[in-house]
C-alpha positions in Angstrom: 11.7 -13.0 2.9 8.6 -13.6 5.1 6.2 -16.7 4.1 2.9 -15.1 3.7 0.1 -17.0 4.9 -3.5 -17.1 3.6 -6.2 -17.1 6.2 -10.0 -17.9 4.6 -12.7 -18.8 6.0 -13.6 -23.2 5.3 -16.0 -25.8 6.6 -15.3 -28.9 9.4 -16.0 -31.3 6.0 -12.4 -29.7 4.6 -15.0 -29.4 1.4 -13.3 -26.0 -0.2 -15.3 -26.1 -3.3 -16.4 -22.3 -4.2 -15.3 -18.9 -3.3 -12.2 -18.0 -1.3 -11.7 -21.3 0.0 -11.9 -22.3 -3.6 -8.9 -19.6 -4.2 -7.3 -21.1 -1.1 -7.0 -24.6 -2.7 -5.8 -23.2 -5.8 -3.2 -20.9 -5.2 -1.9 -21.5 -1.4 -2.3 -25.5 -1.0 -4.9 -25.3 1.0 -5.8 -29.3 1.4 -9.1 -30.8 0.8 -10.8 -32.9 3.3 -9.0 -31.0 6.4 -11.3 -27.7 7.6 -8.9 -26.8 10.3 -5.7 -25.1 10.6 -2.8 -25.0 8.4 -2.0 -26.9 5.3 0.4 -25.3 2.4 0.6 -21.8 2.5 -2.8 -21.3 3.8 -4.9 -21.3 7.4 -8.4 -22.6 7.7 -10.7 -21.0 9.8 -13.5 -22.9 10.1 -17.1 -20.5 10.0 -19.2 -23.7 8.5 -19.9 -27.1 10.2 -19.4 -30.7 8.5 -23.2 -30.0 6.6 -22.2 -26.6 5.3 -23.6 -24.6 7.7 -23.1 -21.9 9.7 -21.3 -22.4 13.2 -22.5 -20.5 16.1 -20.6 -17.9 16.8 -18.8 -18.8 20.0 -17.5 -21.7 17.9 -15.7 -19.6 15.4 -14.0 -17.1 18.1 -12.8 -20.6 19.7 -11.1 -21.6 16.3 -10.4 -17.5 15.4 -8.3 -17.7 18.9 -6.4 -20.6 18.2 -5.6 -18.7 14.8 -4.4 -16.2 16.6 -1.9 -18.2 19.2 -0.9 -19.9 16.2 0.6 -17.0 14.4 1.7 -15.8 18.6 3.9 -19.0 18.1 4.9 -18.5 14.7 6.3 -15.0 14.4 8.4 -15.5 12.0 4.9 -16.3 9.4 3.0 -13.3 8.4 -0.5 -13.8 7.6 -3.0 -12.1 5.2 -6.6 -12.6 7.0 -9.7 -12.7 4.9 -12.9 -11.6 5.9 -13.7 -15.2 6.9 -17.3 -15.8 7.4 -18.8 -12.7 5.7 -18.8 -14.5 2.4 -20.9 -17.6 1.6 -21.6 -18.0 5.4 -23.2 -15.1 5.9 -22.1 -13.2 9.0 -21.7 -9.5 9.3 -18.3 -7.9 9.9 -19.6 -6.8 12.8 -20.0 -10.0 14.3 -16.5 -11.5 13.3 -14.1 -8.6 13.2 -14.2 -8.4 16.9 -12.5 -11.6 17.5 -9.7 -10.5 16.1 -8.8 -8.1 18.3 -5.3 -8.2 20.4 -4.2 -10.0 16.6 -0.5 -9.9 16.7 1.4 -7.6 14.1 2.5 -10.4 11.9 -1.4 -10.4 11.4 -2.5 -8.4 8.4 -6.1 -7.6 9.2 -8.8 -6.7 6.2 -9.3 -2.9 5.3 -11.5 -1.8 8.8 -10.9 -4.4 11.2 -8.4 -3.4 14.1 -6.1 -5.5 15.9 -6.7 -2.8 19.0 -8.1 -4.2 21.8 
């Protein structure tokens, strides 16, 4: 009887007009006009600025680690985590699935990325 929560990848502007963030707005109450955190049943993870484009990447491991002491404090949420910021903003994998390392268990990571630190 967990509450599952979706984790997707947004923008500061809260703008979640196209791909998953699109989906996130749709089908998990994701709110438009607030890029950040937790609103319905969905995270925000934001991988874009307020002009639509990409953060650096120190940025996004700053917001991915908040994520991730968010659902520390919340054990009793699981969360389904996207590939945030290998969609539309155009990162690698390689260069986001790192900071999610030492992800707790109620963290369901996308096929390939480990929670191992």
């Amino acid at each position: 009887g967990h509450i599952m929560i979706f984790c997707f990848g947004s923008n500061l502007r809260g703008a979640h007009g196209a791909g998953v963030a699109l989906y996130a707005r749709q089908h998990h109450g994701a709110q438009y006009g607030i890029g950040i955190g937790r609103t319905g049943n969905a995270y925000a993870i934001p991988t874009k600025d307020e002009r639509i484009m990409p953060l650096p990447l120190e940025r996004i491991a700053g917001y991915v680690k908040e994520f991730l002491d968010y659902a520390r404090t919340n054990p009793c949420l699981e969360f389904e985590v996207t590939k945030i910021g290998c969609g539309l903003a155009g990162f690698t994998e390689a260069q986001i699935s790192p900071m999610f390392r030492g992800a707790p268990t109620n963290c369901y990571l996308p096929e390939g990325w480990t929670s191992k630190e």
